[in-house]
C-alpha positions as CSV (number, residue, x, y, z in Angstrom):
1,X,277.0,6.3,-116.1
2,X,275.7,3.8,-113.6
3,X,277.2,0.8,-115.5
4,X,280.6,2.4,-115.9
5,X,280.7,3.4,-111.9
6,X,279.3,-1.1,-111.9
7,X,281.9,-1.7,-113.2
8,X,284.8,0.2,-111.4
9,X,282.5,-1.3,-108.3
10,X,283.1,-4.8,-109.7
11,X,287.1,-4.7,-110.4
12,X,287.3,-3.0,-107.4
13,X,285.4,-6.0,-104.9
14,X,287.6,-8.4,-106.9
15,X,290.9,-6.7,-106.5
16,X,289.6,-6.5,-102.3
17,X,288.3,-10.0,-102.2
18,X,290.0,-11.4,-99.1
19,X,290.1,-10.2,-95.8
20,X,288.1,-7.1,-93.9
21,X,288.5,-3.7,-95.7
22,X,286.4,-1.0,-96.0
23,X,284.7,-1.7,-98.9
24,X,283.4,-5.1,-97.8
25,X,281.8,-1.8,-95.0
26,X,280.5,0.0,-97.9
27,X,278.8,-2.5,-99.4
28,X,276.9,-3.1,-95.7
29,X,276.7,0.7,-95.6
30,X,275.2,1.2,-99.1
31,X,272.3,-1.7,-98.5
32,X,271.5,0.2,-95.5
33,X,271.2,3.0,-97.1
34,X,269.5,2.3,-100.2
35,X,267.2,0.1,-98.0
36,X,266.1,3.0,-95.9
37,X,265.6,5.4,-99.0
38,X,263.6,2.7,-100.6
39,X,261.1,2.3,-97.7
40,X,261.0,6.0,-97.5
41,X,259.8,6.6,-101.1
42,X,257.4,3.4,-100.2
43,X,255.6,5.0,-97.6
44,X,255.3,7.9,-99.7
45,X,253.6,6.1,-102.1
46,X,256.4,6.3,-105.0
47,X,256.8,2.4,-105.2
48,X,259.5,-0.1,-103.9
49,X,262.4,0.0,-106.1
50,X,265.5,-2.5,-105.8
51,X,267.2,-0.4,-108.1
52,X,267.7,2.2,-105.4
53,X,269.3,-0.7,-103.0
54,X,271.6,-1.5,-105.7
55,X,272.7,2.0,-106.5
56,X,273.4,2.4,-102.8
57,X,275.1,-0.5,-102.7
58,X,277.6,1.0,-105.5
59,X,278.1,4.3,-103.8
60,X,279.4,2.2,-100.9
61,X,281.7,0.5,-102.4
62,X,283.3,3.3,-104.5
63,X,283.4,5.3,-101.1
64,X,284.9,2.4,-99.4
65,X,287.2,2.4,-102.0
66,X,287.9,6.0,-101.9
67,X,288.8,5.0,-97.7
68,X,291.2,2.5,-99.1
69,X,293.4,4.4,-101.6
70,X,293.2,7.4,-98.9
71,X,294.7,4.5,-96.3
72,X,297.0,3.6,-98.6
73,X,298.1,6.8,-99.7
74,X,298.9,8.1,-96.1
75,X,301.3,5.3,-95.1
76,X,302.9,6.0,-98.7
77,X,303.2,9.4,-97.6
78,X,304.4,8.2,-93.9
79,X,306.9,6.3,-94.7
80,X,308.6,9.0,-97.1
């Protein structure tokens, strides 16, 4: 499951590779976050895991992703 959602993550950073969009935030977003969760399970003794940072890192890019088909979406919808 995670490699299929890597991979949709992938396509989706090199179809949104110029410019500011919100899943160049997601990725930003998604190291936070992973980050945070990591440090967390550290202090309770469960171990440092990068895997969590990179799995956050995915989530925020599908979600930013999500945010830009929405965007896109409503100004199809506007326009009509």
């Amino acid at each position: 499951m995670w490699t299929f959602l890597l991979i949709i993550a992938t396509i989706s950073l090199i179809i949104y590779w110029r410019g500011p969009n919100a899943i160049w935030g997601g990725i930003l977003l998604g190291a936070i976050g992973g980050l945070l969760i990591a440090v967390v399970l550290l202090l309770m003794n469960k171990g440092f895991h990068l895997l969590i940072i990179g799995r956050g890192i995915v989530i925020g890019i599908l979600l930013g992703l999500v945010v830009e088909i929405v965007g896109k979406l409503s100004k199809l919808i506007k326009k009509n």
